[in-house]
N, C-alpha and C positions, 0 to 999 in steps of 0.2 A: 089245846091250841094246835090244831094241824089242818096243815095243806097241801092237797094233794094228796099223795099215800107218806109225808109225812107225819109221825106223831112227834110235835117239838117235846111235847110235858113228857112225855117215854123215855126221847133220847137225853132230856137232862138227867135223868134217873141213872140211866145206863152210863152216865158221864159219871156220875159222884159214887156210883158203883165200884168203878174201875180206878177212885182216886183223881181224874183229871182235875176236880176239883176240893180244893181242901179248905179248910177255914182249923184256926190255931193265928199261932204267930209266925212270922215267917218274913225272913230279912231279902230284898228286892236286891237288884245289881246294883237298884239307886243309893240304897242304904237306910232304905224306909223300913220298917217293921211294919207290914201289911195283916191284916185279919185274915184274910181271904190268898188263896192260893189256886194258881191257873195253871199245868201242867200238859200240853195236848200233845206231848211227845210221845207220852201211851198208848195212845192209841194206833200208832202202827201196829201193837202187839193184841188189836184186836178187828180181824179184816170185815163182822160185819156193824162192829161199829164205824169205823174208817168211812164205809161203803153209806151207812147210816148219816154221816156228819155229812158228806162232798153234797148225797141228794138232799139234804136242808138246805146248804148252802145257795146249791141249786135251786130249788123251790125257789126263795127268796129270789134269786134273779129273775128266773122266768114271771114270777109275781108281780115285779117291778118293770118289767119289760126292757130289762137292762138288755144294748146290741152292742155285738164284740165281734171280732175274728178269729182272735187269738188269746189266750192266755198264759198266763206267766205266775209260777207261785214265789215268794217270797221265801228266800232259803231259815230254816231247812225244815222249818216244820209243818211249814206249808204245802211243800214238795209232794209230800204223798194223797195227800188231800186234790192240789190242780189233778196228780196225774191217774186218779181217780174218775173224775171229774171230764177228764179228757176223752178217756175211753169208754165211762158210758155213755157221753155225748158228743162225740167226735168233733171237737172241738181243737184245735192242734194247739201244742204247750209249747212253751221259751222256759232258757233257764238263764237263770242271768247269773253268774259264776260272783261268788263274793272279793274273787283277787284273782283280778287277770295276768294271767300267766305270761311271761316275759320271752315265751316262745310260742312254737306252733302259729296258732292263726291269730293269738293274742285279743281274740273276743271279748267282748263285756258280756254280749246274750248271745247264747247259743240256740241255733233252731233254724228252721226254714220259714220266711217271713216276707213283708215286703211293704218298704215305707208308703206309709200314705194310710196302711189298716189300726184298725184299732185292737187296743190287746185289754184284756180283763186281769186287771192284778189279784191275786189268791192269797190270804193271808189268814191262819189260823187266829188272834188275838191282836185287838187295837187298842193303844192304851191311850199314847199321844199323837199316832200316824209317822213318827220319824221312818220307822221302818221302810214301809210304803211309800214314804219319798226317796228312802234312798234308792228303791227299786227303781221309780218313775223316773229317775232322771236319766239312769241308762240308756230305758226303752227312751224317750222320748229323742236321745243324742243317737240313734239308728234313725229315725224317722217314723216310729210307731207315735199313737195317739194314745193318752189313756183318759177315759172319762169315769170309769166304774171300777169299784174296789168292792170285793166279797170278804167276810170274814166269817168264824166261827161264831165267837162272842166280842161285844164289844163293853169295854170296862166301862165305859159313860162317864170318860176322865178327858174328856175333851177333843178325843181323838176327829169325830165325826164332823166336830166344827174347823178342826185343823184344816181336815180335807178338802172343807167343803170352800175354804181359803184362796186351794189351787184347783177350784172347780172340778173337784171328783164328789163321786153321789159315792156314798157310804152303804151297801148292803150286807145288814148283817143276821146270820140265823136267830140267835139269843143276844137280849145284854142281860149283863147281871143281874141287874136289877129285876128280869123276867127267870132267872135262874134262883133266884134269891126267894120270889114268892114261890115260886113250884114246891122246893124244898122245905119250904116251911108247911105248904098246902100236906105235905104230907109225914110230917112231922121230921122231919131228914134233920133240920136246923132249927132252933127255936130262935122267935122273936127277938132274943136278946141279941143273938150275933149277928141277927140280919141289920137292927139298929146300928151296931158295932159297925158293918161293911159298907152301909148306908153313909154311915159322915166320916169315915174314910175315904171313901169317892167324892166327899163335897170339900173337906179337906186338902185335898192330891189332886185337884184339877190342873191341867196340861197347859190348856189353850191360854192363850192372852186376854181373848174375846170376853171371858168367865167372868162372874162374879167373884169369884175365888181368887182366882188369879189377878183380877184386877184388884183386890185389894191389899194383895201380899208385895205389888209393882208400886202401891203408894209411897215406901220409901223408895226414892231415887236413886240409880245405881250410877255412882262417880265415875269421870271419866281417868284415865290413866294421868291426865296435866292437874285435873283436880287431888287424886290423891298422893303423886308425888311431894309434895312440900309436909303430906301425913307420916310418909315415911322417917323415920326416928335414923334407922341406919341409910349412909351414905352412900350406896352401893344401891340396896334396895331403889333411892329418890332417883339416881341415875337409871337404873331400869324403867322402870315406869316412863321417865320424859326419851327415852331411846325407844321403845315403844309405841309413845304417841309419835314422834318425830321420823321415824319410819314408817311408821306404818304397818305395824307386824306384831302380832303375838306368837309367833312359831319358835317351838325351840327342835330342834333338831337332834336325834341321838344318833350320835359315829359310834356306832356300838359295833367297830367290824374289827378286822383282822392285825392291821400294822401300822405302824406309825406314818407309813407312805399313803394307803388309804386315808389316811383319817386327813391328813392333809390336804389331798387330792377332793373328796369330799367336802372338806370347810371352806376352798376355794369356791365351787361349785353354787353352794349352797347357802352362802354368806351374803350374796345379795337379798336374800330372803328371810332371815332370820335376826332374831334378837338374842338368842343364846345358841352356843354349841355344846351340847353335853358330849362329853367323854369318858373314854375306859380304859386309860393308860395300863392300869395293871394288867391286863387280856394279850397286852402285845409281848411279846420276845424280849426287844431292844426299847429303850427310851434314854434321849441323850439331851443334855441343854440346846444342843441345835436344835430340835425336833420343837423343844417349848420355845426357843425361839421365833421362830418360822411361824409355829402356831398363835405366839399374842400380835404377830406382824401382821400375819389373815385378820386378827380379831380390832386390829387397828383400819386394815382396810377396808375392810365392809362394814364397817360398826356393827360390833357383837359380841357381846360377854361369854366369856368359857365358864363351864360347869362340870368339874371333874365329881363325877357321880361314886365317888369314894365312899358313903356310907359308912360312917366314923361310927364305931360299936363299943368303945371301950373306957376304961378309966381315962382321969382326965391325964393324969402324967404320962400315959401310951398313946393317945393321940395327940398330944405335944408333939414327941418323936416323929408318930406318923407322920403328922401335916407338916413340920417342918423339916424334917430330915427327909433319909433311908435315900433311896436312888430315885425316887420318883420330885423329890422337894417341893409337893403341890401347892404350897402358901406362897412360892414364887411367881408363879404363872397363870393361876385357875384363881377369877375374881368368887366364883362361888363355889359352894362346897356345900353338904347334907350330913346330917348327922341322925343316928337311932336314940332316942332318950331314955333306951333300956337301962343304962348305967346309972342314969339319975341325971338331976343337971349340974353337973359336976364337967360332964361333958362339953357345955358348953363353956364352962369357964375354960376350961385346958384350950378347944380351939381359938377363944377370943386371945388368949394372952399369944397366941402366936399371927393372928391372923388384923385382928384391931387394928392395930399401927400400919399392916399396909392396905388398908382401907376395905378389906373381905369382907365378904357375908355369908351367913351360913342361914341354908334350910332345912327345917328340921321335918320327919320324915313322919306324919299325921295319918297318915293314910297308903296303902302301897293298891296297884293295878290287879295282882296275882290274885288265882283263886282259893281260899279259905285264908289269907291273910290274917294274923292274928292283931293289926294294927288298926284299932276300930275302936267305936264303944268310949267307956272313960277311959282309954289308953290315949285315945285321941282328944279327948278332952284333956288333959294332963299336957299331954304337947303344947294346947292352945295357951291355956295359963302360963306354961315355963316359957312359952316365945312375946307374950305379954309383958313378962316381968324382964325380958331381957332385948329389946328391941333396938339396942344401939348395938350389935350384932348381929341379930337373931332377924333376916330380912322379911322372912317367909315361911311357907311351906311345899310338903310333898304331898298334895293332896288329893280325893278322888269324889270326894262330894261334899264342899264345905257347906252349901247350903243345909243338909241335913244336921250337921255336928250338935244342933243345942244350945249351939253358943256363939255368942258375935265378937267374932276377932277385929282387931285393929285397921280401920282401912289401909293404912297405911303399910301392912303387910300384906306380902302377895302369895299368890298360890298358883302353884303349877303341878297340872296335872298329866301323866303318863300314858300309855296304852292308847294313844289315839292314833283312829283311820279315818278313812271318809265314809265307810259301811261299818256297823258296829258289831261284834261276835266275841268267839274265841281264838285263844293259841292254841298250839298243841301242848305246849309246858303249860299252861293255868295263864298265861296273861289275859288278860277281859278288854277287850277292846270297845271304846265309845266314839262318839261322832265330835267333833270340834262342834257343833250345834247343841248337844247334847252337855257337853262339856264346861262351854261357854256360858249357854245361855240358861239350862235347867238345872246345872251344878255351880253353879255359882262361880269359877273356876276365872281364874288368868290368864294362863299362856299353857298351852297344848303342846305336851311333847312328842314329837313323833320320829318311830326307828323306822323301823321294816319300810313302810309304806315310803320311806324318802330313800333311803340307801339300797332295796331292793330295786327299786324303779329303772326301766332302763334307761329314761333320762331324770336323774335327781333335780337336778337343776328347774326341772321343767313339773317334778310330784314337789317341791318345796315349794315354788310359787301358787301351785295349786291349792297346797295346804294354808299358806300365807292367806291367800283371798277367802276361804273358807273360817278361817281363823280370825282374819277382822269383819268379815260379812257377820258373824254373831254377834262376836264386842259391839258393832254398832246396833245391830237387832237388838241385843241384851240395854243399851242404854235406853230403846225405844226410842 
């Protein structure tokens, strides 16, 4: 298969050579256990494969007679690949910064450009297209046009029908499926794994449109009024109808410095949310005025507090905790989270303090960070012990219920962390996902989100953003 002075069946060789591609098992961000592994970060570490992938790419456009002005690769591993691409075809590149900087020129796409042209998006790997949307929406909020999208490989998981949604033409050098006979054609892979990666892809499809997907969408996903009355705990039923009734699944994390912050912030940001997650212990000082003030906010805007305390220990020590010491968080904070390390012994200690003033606790299923040891049957363990204890036990902390194995209660809910409106990393290990992503492919409830709302230069103004983002799924996810 080659075009031009391309050789495609060469460079998949040269690809499975270097490792870009693996087949094993191998656990995904989503939490799937995948046959097949996709890797193209290596290839920076080899300049004439690098050089080898961009003119495939290439090929392929010029094949299709895709026209552009400008491109733009999609961070970060695309990045070497556009600027490639760029320079043997003088094509001029954008970058579009994943977290725009709250000084200098405060950009989204960096470059010299000019509305009204068109830009070619560059993307190493297409599984579902989120990616590639999240890029499109920048360029297109400067006044760029995007019609065409390049990639390396395309996994044949729905992605191309996504695109082809928001009327982008999909051009891709390989799909798998063309990488998959190559390697067999030369004995690299035997038939059985290619079977293996075969109904994994028919399995794992993305799009809605699918067969797949349309079948797994036969059961109907409740709406927050419908499963509030499923809710067993009291707190739990209040959320859910404070939810529908506002209009909002955002929880907020005041993960910052002082008790004056944190306040300053839940005013702010209380028009837009359903919960406030806090981190009382982080501060200095903390006094009864301070949890006063803060259940008065939590009255004013309507919005439940979530002291993010992470209860770790036997039951008679977090007795103490949650109801004593200086902080007396079963006073003030309607929610509370708990580790089920200790056993569920834990949850009995916080119910006897927390029951009688109508509290809920979430227990912690799943955590954001990377190599989390909170997965697997740990997490299944969680889901049974919050099963059998649901006049309590409101929910969870979760990060891809859909995956888990197992069907939890509607009537508990689940809130998931690490979210942005572009998906990536931290620098500590946090994993960031999209509220689309979150919502709609993980199964998920209510989207927490720090940095992205407290770093902003107007919160006020990243919380509403995050809110409409946050129910623009909820509704997409009910279809």
């Amino acid at each position: 298969m080659a075009a031009g002075n391309v050789d495609y069946e060469d460079l998949v060789l040269e690809l499975h050579r270097i490792e870009a591609v693996k087949f094993g098992e191998f656990k995904l961000k989503s939490g799937l256990i995948s046959p097949v592994y996709i890797d193209l970060r290596v290839i920076v570490s080899y300049p004439d494969i690098l050089s080898k992938v961009s003119e495939a790419m290439w090929a392929r456009l010029q094949g299709n007679a895709a026209k552009f002005d400008v491109m733009c690769g999609v961070p970060y591993t695309a990045l070497p690949i556009a600027t490639c691409m760029s320079l043997n075809h003088g094509t001029p590149m954008l970058m579009r910064r994943k977290e725009v900087k709250d000084y200098g020129t405060k950009k989204a796409i960096e470059g010299a450009f000019q509305a009204g042209q068109t830009c070619l998006i560059v993307e190493d790997l297409v599984t579902s297209g989120m990616s590639v949307m999240e890029t499109v929406e920048p360029l297109e909020q400067v006044g760029l046009k995007v019609t065409d999208v390049v990639v390396l490989i395309d996994r044949e998981q729905g992605g191309e029908a996504r695109l082809a949604d928001d009327n982008l033409k999909l051009h891709s050098a390989f799909t798998l499926s063309y990488i998959l006979d190559t390697l067999v054609k030369h004995t690299l892979v035997g038939a059985d794994v290619q079977a293996k990666v075969k109904q994994f892809i028919a399995d794992n499809q993305t799009h809605t449109g699918s067969k797949v997907s349309a079948s797994k969408a036969e059961k109907k996903r409740l709406t927050y009024e419908e499963r509030a009355p499923l809710a067993k705990n009291s707190l739990g039923r209040q959320l859910f109808e404070l939810m529908a009734r506002k209009k909002t699944n955002l929880c907020v994390a005041a993960d910052i410095g002082s008790p004056e912050e944190m306040l300053k912030l839940a005013d702010a940001v209380g028009p837009h949310v359903c919960v406030l997650k806090t981190h009382v212990d982080v501060f200095d000082s903390w006094t009864g005025d301070h949890a006063k003030e803060l259940e008065q906010l939590a009255q004013k805007h309507d919005f439940l507090i979530f002291e993010d305390r992470k209860f770790a220990d036997i039951g008679n020590t977090v007795v103490m905790q949650y109801g004593g010491g200086i902080y007396k968080i079963a006073d003030w904070s309607h929610i509370i989270n708990a580790h089920l390390v200790p056993g569920p012994g834990i949850i009995d200690g916080l119910k006897k303090v927390g029951m009688g003033k109508g509290r809920g606790l979430l227990l912690l299923a799943e955590m954001s960070s990377k190599g989390t040891l909170a997965n697997g049957d740990y997490t299944k363990k969680v889901a049974a012990a919050a099963e059998e204890n649901q006049d309590f036990v409101m929910g969870f902390i979760s990060v891809s219920p859909n995956q888990w194995g197992v069907e939890t209660s509607p009537g508990l809910i689940h809130m998931t962390p690490g979210v942005q409106l572009a998906a990536g990393g931290g620098d500590l290990g946090q994993q960031y996902n999209t509220p689309a992503g979150v919502i709609g492919e993980r199964g998920s409830d209510v989207i927490i989100v720090g940095r992205g709302v407290y770093k902003a230069v107007d919160p006020a103004k990243a919380a509403k953003e995050y809110r409409e983002a946050g129910w623009q799924a909820y509704e997409a996810a009910l279809g």
